[in-house]
Backbone as XML, in Angstrom:
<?xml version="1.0"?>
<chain id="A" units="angstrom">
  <residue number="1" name="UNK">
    <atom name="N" x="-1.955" y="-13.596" z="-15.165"/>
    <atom name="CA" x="-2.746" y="-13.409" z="-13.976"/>
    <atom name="C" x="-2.709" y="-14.692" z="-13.134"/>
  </residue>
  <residue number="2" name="UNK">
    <atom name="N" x="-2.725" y="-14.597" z="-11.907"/>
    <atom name="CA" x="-3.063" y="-15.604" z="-10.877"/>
    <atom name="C" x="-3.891" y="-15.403" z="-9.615"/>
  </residue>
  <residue number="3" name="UNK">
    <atom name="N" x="-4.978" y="-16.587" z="-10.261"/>
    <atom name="CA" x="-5.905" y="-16.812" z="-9.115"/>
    <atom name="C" x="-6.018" y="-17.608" z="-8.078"/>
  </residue>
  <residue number="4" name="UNK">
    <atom name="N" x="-6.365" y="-16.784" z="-6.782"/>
    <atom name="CA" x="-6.311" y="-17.932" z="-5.624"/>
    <atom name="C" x="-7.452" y="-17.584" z="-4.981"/>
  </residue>
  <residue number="5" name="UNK">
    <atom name="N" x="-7.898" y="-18.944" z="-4.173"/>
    <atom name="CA" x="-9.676" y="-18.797" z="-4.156"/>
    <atom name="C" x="-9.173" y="-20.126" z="-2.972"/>
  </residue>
  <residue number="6" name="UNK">
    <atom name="N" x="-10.254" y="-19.928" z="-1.977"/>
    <atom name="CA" x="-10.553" y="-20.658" z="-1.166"/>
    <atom name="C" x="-12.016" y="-20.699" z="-0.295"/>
  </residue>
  <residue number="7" name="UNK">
    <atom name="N" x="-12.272" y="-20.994" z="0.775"/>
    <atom name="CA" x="-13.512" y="-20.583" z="1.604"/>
    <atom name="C" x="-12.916" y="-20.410" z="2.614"/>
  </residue>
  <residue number="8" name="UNK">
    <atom name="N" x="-13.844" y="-19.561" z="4.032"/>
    <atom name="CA" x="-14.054" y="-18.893" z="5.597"/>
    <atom name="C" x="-14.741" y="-19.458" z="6.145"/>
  </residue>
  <residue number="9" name="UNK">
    <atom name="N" x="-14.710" y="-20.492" z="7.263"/>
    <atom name="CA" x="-15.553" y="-20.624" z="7.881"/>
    <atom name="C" x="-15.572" y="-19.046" z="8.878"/>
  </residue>
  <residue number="10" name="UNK">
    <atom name="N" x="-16.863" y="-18.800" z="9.481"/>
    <atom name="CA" x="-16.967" y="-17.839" z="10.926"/>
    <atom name="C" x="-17.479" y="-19.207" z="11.857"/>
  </residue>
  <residue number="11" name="UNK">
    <atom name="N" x="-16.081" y="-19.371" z="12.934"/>
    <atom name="CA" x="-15.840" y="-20.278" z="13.633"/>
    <atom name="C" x="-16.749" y="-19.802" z="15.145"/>
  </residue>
  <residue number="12" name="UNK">
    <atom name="N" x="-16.583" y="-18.233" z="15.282"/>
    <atom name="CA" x="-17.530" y="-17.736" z="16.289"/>
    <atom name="C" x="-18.849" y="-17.441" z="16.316"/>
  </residue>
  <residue number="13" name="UNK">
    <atom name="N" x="-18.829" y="-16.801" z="17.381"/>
    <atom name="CA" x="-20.460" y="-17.528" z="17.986"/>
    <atom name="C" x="-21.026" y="-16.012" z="17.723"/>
  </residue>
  <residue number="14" name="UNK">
    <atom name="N" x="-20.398" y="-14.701" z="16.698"/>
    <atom name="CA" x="-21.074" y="-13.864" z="16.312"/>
    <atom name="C" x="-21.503" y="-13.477" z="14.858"/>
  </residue>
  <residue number="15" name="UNK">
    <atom name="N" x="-21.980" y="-12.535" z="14.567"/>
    <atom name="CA" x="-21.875" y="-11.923" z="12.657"/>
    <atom name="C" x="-21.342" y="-11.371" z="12.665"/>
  </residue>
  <residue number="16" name="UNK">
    <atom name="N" x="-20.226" y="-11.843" z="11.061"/>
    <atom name="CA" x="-19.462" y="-10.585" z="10.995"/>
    <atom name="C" x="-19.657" y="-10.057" z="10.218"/>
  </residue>
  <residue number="17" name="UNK">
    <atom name="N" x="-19.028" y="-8.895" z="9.918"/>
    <atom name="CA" x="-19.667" y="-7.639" z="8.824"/>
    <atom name="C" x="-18.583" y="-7.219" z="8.078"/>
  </residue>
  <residue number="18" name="UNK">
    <atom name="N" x="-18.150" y="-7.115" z="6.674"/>
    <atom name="CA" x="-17.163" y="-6.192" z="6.110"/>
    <atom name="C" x="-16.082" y="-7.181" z="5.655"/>
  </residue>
  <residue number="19" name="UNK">
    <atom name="N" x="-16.218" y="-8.313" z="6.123"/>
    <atom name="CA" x="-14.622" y="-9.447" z="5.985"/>
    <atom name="C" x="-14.211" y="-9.342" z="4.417"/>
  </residue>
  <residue number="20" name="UNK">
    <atom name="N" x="-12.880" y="-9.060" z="4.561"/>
    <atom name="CA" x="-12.039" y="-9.000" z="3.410"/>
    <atom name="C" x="-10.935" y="-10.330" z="3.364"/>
  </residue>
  <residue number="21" name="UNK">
    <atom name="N" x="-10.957" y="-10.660" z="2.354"/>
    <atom name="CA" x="-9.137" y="-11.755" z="2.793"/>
    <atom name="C" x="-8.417" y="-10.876" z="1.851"/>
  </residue>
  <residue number="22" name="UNK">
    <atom name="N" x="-7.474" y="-11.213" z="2.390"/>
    <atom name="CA" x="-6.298" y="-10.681" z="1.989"/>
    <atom name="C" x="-5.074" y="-11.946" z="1.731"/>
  </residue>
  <residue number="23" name="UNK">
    <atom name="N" x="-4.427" y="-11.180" z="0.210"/>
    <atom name="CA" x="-3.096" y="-12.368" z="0.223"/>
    <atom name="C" x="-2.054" y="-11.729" z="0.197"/>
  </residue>
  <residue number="24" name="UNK">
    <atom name="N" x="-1.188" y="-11.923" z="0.743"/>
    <atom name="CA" x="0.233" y="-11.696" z="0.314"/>
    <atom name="C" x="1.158" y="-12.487" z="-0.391"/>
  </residue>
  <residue number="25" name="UNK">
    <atom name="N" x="1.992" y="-12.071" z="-1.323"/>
    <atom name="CA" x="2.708" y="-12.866" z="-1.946"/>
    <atom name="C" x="4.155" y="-12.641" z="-1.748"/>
  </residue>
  <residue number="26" name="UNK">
    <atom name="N" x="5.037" y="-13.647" z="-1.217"/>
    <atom name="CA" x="6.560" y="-13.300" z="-0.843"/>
    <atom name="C" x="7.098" y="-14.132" z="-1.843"/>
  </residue>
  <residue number="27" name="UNK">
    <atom name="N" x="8.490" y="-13.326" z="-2.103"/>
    <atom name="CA" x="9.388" y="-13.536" z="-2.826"/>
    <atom name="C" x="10.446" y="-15.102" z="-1.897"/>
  </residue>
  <residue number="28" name="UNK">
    <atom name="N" x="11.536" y="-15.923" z="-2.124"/>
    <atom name="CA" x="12.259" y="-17.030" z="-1.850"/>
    <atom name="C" x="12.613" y="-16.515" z="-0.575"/>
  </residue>
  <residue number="29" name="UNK">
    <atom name="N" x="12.848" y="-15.498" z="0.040"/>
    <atom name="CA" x="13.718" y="-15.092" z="1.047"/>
    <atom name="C" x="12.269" y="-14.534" z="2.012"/>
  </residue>
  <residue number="30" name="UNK">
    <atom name="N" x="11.250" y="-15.001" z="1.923"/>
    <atom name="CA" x="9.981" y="-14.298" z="2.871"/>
    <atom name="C" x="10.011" y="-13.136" z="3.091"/>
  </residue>
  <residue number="31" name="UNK">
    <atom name="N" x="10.334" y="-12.281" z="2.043"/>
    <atom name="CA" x="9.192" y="-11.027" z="1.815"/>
    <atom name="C" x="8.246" y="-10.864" z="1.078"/>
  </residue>
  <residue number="32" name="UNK">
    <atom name="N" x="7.539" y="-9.511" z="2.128"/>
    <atom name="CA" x="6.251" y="-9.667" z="0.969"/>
    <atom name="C" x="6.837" y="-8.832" z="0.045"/>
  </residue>
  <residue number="33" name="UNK">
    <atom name="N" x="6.384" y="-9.126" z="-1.207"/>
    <atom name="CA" x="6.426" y="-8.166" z="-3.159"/>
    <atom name="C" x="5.025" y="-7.345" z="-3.235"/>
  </residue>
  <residue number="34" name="UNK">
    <atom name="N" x="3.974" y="-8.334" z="-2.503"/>
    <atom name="CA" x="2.745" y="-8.127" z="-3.046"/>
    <atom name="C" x="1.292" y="-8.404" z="-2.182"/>
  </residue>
  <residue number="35" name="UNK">
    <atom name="N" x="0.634" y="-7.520" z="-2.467"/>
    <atom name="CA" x="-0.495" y="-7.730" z="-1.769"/>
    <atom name="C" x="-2.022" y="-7.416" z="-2.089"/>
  </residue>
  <residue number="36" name="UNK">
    <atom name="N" x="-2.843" y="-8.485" z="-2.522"/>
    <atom name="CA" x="-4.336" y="-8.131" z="-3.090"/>
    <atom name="C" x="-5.366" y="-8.308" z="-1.952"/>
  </residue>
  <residue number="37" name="UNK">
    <atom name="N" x="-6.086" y="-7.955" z="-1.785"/>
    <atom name="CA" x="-7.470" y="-8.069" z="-0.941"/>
    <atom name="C" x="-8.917" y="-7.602" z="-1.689"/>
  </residue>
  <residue number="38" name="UNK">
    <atom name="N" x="-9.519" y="-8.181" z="-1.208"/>
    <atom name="CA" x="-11.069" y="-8.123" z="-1.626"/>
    <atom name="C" x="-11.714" y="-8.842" z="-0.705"/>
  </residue>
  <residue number="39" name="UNK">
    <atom name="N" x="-13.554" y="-8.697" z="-0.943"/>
    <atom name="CA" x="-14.137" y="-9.017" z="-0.181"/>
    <atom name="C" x="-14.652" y="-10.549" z="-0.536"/>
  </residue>
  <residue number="40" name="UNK">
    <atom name="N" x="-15.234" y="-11.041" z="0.933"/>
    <atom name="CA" x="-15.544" y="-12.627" z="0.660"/>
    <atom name="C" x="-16.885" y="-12.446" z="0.207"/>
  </residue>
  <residue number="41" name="UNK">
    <atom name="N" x="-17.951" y="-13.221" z="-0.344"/>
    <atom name="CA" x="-19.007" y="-13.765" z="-0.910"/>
    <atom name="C" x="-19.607" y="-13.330" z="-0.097"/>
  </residue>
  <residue number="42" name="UNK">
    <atom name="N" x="-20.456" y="-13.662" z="0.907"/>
    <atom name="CA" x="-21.012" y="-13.483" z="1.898"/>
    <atom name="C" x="-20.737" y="-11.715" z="2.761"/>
  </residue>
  <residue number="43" name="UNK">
    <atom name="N" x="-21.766" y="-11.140" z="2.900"/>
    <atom name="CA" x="-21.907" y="-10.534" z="3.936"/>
    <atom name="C" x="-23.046" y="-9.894" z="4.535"/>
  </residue>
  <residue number="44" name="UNK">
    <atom name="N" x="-23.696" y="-9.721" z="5.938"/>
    <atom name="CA" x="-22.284" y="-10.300" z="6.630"/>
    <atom name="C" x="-22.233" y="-12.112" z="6.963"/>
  </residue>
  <residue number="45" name="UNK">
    <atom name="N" x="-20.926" y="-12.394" z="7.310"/>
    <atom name="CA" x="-20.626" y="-13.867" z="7.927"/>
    <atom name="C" x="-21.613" y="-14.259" z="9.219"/>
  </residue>
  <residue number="46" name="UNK">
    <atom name="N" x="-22.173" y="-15.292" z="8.925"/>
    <atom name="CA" x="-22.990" y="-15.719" z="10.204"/>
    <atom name="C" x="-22.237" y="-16.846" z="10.886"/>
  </residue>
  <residue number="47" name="UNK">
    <atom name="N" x="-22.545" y="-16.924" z="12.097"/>
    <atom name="CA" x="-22.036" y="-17.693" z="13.025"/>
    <atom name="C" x="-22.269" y="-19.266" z="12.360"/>
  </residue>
  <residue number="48" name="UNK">
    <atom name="N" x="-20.698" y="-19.683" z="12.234"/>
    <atom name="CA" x="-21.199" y="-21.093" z="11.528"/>
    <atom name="C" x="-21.399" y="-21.520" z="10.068"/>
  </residue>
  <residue number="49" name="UNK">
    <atom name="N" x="-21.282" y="-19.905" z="9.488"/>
    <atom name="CA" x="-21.267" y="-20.039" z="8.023"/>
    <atom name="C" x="-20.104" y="-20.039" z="7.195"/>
  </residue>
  <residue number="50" name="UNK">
    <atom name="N" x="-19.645" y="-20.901" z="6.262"/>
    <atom name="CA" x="-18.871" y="-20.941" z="5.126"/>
    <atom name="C" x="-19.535" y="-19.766" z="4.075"/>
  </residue>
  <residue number="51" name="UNK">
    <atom name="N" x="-18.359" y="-19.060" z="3.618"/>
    <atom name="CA" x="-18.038" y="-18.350" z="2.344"/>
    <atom name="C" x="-16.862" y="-18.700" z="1.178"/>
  </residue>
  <residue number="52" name="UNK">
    <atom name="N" x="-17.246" y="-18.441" z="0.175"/>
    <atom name="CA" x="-16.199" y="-18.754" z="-1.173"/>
    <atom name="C" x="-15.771" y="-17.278" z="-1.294"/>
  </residue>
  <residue number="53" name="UNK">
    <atom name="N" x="-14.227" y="-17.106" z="-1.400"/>
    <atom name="CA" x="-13.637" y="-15.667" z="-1.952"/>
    <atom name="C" x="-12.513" y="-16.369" z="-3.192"/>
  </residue>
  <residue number="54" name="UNK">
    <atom name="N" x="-12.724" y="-15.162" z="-3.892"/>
    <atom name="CA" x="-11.364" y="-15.535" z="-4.902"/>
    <atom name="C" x="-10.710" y="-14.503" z="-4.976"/>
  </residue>
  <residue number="55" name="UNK">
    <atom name="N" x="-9.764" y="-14.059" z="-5.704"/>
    <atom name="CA" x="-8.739" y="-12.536" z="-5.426"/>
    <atom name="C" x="-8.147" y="-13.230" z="-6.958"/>
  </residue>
  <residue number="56" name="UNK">
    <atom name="N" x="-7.856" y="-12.365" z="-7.857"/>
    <atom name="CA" x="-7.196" y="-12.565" z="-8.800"/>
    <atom name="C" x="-5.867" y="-10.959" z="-9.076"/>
  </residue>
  <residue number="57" name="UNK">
    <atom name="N" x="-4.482" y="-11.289" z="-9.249"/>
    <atom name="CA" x="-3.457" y="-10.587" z="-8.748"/>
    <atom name="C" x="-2.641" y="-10.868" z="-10.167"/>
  </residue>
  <residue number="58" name="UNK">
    <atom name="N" x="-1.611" y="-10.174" z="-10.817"/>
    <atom name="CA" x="-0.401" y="-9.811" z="-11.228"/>
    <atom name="C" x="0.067" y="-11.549" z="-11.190"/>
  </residue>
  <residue number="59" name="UNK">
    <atom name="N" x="0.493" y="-12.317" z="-12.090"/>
    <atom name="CA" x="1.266" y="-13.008" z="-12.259"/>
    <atom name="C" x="2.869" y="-12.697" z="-11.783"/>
  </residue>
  <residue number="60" name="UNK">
    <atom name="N" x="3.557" y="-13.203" z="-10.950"/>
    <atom name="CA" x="5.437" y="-12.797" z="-11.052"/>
    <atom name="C" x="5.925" y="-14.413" z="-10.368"/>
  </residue>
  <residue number="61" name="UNK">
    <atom name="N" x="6.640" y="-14.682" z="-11.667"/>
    <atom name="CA" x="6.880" y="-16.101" z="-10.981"/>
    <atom name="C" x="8.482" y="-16.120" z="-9.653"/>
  </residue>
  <residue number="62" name="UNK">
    <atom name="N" x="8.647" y="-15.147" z="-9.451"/>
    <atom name="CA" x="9.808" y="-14.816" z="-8.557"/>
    <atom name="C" x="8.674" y="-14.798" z="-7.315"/>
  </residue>
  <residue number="63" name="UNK">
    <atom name="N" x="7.561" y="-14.675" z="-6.857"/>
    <atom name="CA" x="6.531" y="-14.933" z="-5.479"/>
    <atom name="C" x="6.313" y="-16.487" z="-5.724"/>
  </residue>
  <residue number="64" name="UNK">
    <atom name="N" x="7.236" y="-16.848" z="-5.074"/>
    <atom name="CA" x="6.855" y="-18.491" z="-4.407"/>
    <atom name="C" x="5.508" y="-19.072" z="-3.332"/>
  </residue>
  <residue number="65" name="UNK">
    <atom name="N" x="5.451" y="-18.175" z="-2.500"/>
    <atom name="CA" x="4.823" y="-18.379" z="-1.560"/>
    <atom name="C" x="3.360" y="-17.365" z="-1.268"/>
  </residue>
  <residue number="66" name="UNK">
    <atom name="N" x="2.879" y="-17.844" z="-0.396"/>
    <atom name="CA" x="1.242" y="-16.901" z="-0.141"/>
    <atom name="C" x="1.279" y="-17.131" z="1.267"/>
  </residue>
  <residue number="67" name="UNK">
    <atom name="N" x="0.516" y="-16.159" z="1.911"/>
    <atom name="CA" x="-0.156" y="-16.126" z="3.079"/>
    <atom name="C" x="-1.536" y="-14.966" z="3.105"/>
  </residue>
  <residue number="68" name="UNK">
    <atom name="N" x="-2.693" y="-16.432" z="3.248"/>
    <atom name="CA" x="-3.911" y="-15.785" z="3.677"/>
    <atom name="C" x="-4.399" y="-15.228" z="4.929"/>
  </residue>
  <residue number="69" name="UNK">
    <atom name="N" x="-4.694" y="-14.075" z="5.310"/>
    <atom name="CA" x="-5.462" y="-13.906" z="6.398"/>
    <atom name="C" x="-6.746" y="-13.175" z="5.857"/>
  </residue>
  <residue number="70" name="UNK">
    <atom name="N" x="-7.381" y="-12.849" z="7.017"/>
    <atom name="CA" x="-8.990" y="-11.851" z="6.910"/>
    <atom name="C" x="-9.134" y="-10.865" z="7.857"/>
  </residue>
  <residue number="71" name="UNK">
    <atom name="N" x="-10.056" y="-9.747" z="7.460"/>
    <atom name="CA" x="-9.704" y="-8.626" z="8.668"/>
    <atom name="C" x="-11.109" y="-8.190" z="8.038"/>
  </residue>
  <residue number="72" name="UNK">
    <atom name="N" x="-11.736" y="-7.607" z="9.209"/>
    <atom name="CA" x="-12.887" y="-7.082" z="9.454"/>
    <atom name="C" x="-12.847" y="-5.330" z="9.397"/>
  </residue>
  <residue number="73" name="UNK">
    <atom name="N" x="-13.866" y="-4.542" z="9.852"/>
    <atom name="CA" x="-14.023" y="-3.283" z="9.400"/>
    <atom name="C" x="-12.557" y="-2.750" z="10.855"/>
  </residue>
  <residue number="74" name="UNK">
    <atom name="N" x="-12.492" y="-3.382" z="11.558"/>
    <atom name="CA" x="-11.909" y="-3.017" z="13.191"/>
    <atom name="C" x="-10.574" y="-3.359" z="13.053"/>
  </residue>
  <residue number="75" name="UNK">
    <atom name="N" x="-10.428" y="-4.433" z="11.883"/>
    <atom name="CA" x="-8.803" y="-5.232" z="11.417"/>
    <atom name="C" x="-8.931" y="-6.457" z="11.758"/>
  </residue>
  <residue number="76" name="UNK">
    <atom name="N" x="-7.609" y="-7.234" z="11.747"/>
    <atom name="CA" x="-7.424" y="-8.355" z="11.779"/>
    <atom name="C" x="-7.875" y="-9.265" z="12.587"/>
  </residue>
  <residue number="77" name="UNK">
    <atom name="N" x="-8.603" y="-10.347" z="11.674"/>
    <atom name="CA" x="-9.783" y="-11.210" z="12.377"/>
    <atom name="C" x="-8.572" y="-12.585" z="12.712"/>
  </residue>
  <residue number="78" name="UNK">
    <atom name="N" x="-8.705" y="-13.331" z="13.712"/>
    <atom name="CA" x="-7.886" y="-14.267" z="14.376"/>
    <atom name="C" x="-8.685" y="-15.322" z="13.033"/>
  </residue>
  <residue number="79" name="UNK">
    <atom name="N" x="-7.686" y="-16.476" z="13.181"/>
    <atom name="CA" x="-7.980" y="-17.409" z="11.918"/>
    <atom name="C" x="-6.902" y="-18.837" z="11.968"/>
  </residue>
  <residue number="80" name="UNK">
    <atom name="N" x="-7.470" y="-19.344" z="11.384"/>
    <atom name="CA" x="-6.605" y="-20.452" z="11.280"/>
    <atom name="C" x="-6.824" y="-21.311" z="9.506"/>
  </residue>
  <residue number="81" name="UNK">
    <atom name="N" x="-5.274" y="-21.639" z="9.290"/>
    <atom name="CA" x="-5.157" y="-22.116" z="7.889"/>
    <atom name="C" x="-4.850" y="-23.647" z="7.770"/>
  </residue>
  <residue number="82" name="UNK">
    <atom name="N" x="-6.721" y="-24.475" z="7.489"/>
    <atom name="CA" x="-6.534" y="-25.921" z="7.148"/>
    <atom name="C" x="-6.224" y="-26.406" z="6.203"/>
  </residue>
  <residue number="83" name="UNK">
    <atom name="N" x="-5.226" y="-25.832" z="5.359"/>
    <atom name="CA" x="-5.264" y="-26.425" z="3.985"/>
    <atom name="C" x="-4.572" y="-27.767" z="4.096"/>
  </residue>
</chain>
């Protein structure tokens, strides 16, 4: 199994309701193989608030890479990745 866990800030000036992250996992050549989602800690997100999510997925050591985003009940919430 492999776990990946980070936090959300809600950078806007509303609440949000329903936020899921989502990961994808691509194989050497940037496709996706794989994809887990679940919901973040918090809901709903308040303006200004940090949340902790974790997602735990299928081990395959052939997925090199990840990409996080988040999407709301409406879809994909705009975001940015400070790691």
């Amino acid at each position: 199994m492999t776990t990946c866990e980070g936090t959300v800030v809600n950078l806007s000036a509303r609440t949000i309701e329903g936020v899921q992250v989502v990961v994808e996992w691509l194989d050497d050549q940037g496709a996706v193989q794989a994809t887990n989602s679940g919901p973040i800690d918090y809901n709903p997100l308040l303006p200004g608030q940090e949340s902790a999510w974790t997602l735990v997925g299928s081990y395959n050591p052939a997925l090199t890479k990840f990409i996080v985003s988040f999407r709301g009940p409406a879809g994909p919430l705009r975001s940015r990745d400070d790691r």
